[in-house]
C-alpha positions in Angstrom: 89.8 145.9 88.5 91.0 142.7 86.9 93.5 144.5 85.2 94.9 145.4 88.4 94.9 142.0 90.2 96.8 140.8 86.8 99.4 143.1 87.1 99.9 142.9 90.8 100.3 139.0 90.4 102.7 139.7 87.2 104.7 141.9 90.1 104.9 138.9 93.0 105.9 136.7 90.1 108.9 138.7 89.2 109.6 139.5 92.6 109.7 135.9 93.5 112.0 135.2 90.5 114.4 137.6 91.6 114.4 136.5 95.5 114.6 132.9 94.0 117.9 134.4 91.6 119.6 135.6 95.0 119.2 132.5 96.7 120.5 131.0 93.6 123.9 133.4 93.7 124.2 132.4 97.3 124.2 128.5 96.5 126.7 129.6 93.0 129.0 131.0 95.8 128.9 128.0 98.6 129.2 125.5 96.2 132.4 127.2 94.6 134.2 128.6 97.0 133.5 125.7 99.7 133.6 122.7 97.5 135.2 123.9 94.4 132.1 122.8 92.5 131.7 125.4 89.8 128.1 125.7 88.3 127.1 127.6 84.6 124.3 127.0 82.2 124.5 125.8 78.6 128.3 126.8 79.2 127.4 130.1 80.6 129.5 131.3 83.5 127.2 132.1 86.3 130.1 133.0 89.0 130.3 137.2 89.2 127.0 137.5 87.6 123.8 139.4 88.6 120.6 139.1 89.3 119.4 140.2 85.6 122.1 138.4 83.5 120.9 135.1 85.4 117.4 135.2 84.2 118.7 136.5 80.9 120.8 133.2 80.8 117.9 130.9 81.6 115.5 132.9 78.8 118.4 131.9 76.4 118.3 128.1 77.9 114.9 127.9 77.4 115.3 128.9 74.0 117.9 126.6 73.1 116.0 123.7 74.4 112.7 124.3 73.1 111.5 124.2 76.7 111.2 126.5 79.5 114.2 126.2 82.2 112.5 128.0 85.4 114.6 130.2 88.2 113.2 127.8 90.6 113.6 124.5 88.8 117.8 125.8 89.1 117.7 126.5 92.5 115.9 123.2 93.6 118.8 121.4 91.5 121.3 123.6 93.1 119.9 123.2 96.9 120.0 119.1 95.8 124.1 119.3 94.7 124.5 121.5 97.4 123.7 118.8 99.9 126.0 115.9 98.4 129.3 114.9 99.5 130.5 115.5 95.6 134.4 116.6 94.2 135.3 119.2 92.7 133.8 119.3 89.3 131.8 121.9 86.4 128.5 121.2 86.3 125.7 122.4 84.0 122.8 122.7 85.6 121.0 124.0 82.7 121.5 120.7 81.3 120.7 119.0 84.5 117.5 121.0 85.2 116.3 120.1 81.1 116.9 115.9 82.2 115.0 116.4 85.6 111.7 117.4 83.4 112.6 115.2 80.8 112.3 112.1 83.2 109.2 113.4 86.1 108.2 109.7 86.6 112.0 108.3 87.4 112.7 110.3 90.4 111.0 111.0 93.8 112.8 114.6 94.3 115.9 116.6 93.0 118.7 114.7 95.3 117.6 111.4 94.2 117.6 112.9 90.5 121.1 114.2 91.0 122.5 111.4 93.1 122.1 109.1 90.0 123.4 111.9 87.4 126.6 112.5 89.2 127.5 108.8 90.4 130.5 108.8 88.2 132.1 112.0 89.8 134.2 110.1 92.7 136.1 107.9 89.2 138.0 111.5 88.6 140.3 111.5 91.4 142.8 113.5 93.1 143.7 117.1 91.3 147.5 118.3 92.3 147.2 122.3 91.8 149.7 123.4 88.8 152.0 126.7 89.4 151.3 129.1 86.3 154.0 131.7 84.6 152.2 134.6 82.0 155.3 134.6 79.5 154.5 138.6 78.4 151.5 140.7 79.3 150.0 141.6 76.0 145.9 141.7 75.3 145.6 137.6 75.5 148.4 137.8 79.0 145.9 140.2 80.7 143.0 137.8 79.7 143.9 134.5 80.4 145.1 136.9 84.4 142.1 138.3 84.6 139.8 134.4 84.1 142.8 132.5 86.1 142.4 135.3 89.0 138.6 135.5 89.3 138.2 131.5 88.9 141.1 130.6 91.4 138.3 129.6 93.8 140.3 127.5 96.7 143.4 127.6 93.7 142.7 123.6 93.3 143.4 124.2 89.5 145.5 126.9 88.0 147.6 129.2 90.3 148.9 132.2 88.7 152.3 132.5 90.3 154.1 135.3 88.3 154.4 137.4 85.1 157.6 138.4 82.9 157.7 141.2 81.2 161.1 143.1 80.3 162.2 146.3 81.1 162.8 147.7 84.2 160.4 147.3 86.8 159.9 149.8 89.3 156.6 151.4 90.9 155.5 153.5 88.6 155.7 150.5 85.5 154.0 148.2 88.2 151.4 150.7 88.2 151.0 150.9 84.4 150.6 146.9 84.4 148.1 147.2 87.4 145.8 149.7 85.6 145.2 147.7 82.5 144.9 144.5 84.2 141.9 146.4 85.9 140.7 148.5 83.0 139.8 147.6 79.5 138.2 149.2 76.6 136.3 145.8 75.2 136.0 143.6 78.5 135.4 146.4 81.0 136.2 146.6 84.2 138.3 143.6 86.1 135.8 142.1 88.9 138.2 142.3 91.6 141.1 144.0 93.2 144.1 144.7 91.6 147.1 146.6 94.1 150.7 147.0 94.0 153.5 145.8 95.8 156.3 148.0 95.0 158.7 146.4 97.7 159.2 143.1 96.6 157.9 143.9 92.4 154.4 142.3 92.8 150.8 142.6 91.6 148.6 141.7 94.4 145.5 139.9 92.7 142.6 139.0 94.8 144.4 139.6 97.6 146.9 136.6 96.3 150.7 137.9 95.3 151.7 137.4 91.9 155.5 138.2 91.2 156.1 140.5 88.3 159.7 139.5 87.0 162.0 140.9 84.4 163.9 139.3 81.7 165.4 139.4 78.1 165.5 136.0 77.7 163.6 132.3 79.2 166.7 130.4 80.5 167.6 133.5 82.7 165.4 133.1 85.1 165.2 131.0 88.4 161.3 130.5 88.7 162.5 128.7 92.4 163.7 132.0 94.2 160.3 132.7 93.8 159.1 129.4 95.2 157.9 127.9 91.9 157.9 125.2 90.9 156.8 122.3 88.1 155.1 125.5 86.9 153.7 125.7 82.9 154.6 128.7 81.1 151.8 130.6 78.9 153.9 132.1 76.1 151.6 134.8 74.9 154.7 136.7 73.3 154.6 135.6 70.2 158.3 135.6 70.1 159.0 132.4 70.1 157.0 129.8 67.6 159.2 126.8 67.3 160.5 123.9 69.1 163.5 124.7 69.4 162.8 128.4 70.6 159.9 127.5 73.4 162.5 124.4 74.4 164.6 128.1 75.9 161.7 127.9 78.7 162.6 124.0 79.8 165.6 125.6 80.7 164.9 127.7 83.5 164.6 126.6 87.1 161.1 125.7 87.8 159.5 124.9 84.6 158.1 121.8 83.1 155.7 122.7 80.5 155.1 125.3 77.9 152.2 126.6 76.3 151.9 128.7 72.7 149.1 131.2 72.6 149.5 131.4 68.5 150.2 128.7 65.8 153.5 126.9 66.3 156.1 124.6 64.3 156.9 121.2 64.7 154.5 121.0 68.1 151.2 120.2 68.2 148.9 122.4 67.2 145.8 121.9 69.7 142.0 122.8 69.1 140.6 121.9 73.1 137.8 120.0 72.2 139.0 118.4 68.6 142.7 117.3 68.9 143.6 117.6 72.2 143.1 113.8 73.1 145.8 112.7 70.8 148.5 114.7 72.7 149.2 113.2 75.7 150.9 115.9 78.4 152.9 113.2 80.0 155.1 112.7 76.3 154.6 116.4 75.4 155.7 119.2 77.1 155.6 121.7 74.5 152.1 123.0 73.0 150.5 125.5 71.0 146.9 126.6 71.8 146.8 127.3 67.3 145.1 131.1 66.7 141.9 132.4 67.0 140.4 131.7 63.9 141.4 128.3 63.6 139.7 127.5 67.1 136.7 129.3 65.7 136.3 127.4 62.7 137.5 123.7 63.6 135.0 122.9 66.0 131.9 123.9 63.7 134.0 122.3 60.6 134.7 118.7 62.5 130.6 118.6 63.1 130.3 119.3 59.1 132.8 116.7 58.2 132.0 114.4 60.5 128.0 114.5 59.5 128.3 115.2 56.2 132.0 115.2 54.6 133.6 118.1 53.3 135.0 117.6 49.4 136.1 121.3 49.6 135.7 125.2 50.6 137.0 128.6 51.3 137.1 130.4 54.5 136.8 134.1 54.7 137.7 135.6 57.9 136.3 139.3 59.1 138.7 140.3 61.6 138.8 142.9 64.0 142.2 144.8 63.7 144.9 143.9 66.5 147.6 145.6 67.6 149.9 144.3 65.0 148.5 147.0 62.1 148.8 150.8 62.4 146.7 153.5 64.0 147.9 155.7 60.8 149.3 155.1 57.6 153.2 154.0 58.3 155.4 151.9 57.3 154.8 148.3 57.7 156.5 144.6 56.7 153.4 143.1 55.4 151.2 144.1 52.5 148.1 146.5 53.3 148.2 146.2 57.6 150.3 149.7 56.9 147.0 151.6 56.4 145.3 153.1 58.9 143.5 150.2 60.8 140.1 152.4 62.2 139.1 153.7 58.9 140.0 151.3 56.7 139.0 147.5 55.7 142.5 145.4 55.0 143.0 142.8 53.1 145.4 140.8 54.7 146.3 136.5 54.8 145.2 134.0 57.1 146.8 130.5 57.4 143.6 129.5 59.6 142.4 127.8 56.3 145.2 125.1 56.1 145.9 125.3 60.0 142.8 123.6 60.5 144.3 120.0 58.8 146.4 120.2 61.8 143.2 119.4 64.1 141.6 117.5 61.3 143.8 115.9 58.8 141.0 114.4 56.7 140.8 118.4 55.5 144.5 118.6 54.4 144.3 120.7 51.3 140.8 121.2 50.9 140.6 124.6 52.3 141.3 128.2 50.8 141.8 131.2 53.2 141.6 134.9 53.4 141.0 137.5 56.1 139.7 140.8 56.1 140.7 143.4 59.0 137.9 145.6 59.9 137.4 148.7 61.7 136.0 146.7 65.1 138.8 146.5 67.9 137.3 142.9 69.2 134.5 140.6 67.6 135.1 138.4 64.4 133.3 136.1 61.8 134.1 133.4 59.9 132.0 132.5 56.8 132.6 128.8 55.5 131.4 128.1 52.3 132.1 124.3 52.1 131.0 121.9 49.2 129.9 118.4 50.9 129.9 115.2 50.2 126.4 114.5 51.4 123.5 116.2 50.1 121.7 118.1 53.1 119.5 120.8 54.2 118.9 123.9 56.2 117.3 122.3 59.1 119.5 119.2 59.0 122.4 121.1 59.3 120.7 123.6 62.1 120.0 120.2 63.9 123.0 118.6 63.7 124.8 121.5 65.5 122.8 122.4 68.1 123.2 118.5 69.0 126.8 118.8 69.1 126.3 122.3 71.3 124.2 120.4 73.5 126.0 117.0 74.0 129.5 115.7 72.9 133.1 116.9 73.5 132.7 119.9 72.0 129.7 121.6 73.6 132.2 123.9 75.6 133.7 125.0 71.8 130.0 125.9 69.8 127.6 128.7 71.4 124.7 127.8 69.1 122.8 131.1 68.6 119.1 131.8 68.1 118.7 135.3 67.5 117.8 137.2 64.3 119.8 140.5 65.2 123.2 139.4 66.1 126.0 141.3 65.1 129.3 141.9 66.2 129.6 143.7 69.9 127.0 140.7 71.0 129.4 138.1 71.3 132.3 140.0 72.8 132.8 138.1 76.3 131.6 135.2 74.9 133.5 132.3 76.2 133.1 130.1 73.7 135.9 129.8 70.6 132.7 129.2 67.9 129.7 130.6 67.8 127.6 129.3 65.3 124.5 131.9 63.7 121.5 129.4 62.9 120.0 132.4 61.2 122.6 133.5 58.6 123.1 129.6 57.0 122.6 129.4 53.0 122.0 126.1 51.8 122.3 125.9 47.8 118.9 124.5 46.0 120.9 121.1 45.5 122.0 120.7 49.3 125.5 120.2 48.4 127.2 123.8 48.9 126.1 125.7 52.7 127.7 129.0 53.6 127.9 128.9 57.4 128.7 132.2 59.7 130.6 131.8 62.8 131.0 134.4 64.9 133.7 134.9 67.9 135.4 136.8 70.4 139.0 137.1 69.3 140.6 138.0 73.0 138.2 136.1 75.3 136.9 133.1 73.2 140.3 132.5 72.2 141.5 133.2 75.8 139.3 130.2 77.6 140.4 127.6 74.7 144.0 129.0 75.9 143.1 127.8 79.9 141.2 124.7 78.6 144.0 123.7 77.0 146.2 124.7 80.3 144.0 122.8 82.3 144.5 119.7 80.3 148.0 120.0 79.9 148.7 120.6 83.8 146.4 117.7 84.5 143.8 119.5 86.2 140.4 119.6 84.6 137.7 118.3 87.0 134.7 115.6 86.8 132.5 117.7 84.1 129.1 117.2 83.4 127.3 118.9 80.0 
């Protein structure tokens, strides 16, 4: 009989959790759509998710704090913002919900608790909307779409405007571009609508036209017939890599910015979270968001070098295969990326390794590189074996980054992760560039030499660092609190 009653209690409970998760999607959903206020948790998106992934997120939360974050604590937090006159701004309420327990005895309810949290959120003033061109529709173009479209919320931040592609462009191409917008083999479906306007060469997104224009060249086009304007250009081409090449997109009508989604020359090379500060988008308007590896590795190596000092190391990069090797053996310019790339582990180079002094100059010439391409269309790692300056340990380097994932500028760049079975397919859709495996580190006997594991999504992770760095270029990141 007792077992019974302990059951049937374990049943309200969950019951209650999950009634208390919908209330807490409806809140999600007020808050961004009416105030442009966007809410996640330990820098996990909550917007589009469901019901499970929610409690799933505040399991990992609890984790990562050492203390249990509770359904209902969130929603009582949530109901509190709700009910302020507050801009728009990301908030983490993960982080927010963690301080409310951590100070019980300051605060007679939530509001009050939040009222003095948020004070500073009126200091980020007005936010001017920036028009967005997708320079090429490749794996990266159809990511950076796909989070543009489904965050556009009241389109108070980025506004995806059009896309260029070349080649004719007629209904049946507009089709082709349509279908893997909404379909993809790693990300899965696209969560939300995706139709065609043949008539006048559009993609409508969301129910929000997008222009699909073709050209051979940047300075051909007139982005103002299409009634754009100021607009920044995401190069994600990889056709153009210098100065002198992106400066063809300053050219045309309409433009005033560019952005580089792979390393460039004689630009700055930005890692969002490390470097970006020192480029200031009113003197620069050309950018490059660096590659995927290099914003994998900087973040966790500036926490290194900045706690410890790094004297020198090697980077080894395991790399899923893009589309720049072959499906069979053929032909190819480079050495090795001719073999067959699903059957075969390649050898190949990486300049991630000396990109990284571009973020961090105090590392100029201290790192080796070398990648490895692996049978795995998406999902990388990274494994640093650094020799330091500092003699440390296990745990103090375990602490030291989950303080930088919890607090700091670059708790948006390193995921730190807690489980014992991670591999690969795990982190794919995993929005941040660096994710850090506290289970994998090897610390040598004397504490000078640690071999740390870093795993990351090579399309997506790479892909938000792309629209953070947009944001910050454009002018339009928000009040933030993390």
């Amino acid at each position: 009989m007792s077992f019974n009653k302990t059951y049937e209690n374990e049943l309200a409970f969950q019951a209650d959790r999950r009634r208390a998760t919908v209330e807490f999607i409806k809140i999600i959903s007020d808050l961004w759509y009416d105030k442009s206020i966007e809410l996640v948790i330990f820098r996990n998106q909550l917007i589009d998710r469901n019901v499970s992934q929610i409690l799933n997120l505040h399991e990992y939360a609890g984790k990562f704090v050492e203390k249990p974050i509770s359904i209902f604590d969130s929603v009582e937090i949530a109901q509190a913002i709700k009910t302020l006159d507050i801009p728009p701004a990301k908030l983490d309420i993960g982080k927010l919900t963690y301080e409310f327990h951590l100070e019980d005895n300051k605060h007679s309810n939530a509001t009050a608790f939040v009222i003095r949290k948020l004070k500073d959120t009126r200091k980020n003033g007005d936010i001017l909307p920036k028009n967005v061109v997708l320079y090429g529709f490749g794996r990266i173009g159809r990511l950076v779409a796909r989070e543009i479209m489904t965050r556009t919320g009241k389109g108070s931040q980025l506004r995806l405007r059009a896309i260029v592609t070349r080649g004719v462009i007629d209904e049946k191409i507009l089709e082709k571009r349509a279908s893997l917008l909404r379909n993809d083999s790693v990300h899965g479906d696209f969560s939300g609508t995706v139709s065609v306007d043949a008539k006048n060469s559009a993609l409508i997104i969301n129910g929000t036209t997008v222009n699909i224009i073709s050209a051979n060249a940047p300075e051909d086009i007139d982005y103002t017939k299409y009634k754009i304007n100021n607009a920044l250009v995401i190069d994600n081409t990889g056709a153009f890599r210098d100065k002198k090449a992106l400066s063809r997109h300053l050219k045309s009508k309409g433009i005033d910015k560019v952005l580089l989604t792979a390393p460039g020359k004689e630009i700055p090379n930005i890692v969002y979270g490390v470097n970006h500060s020192e480029n200031n988008p009113d003197k620069i308007d050309i950018f490059s968001a660096a590659s995927c590896t290099t914003n994998a590795i900087t973040p966790v190596l500036k926490a290194i070098e900045d706690s410890f000092g790094v004297k020198s190391g090697h980077l080894e990069t395991i790399h899923a295969y893009t589309n720049d090797q072959n499906l069979v053996d053929n032909f190819h310019k480079k050495y090795r990326r001719g073999r067959a790339a699903g059957l075969n582990m390649v050898i190949t180079e990486t300049g991630a390794g000396s990109a990284v002094a571009k973020a961090l100059p105090s590392l100029e010439g201290k790192l080796t590189s070398n990648a490895i391409r692996v049978p795995v269309p998406n999902g990388s790692l990274a494994i640093l074996n650094l020799e330091l300056k500092t003699k440390t340990s296990l745990n103090s380097i375990n602490t030291i980054l989950k303080k930088y994932a919890l607090e700091g500028d670059l708790v948006e760049q390193i995921k730190f992760e807690l489980s014992d079975e991670l591999v690969s397919s795990d982190i794919v859709g995993s929005s941040a560039p660096s994710i850090y495996d506290s289970k994998a580190t090897i610390v040598r006997k004397d504490g000078k030499n640690v071999i740390l594991y870093i795993w990351y999504d090579n399309e997506y992770g790479y892909s938000h660092q792309v629209i953070r760095l947009a944001k910050y270029i454009a002018k339009v990141r928000r009040y933030t609190y993390y």
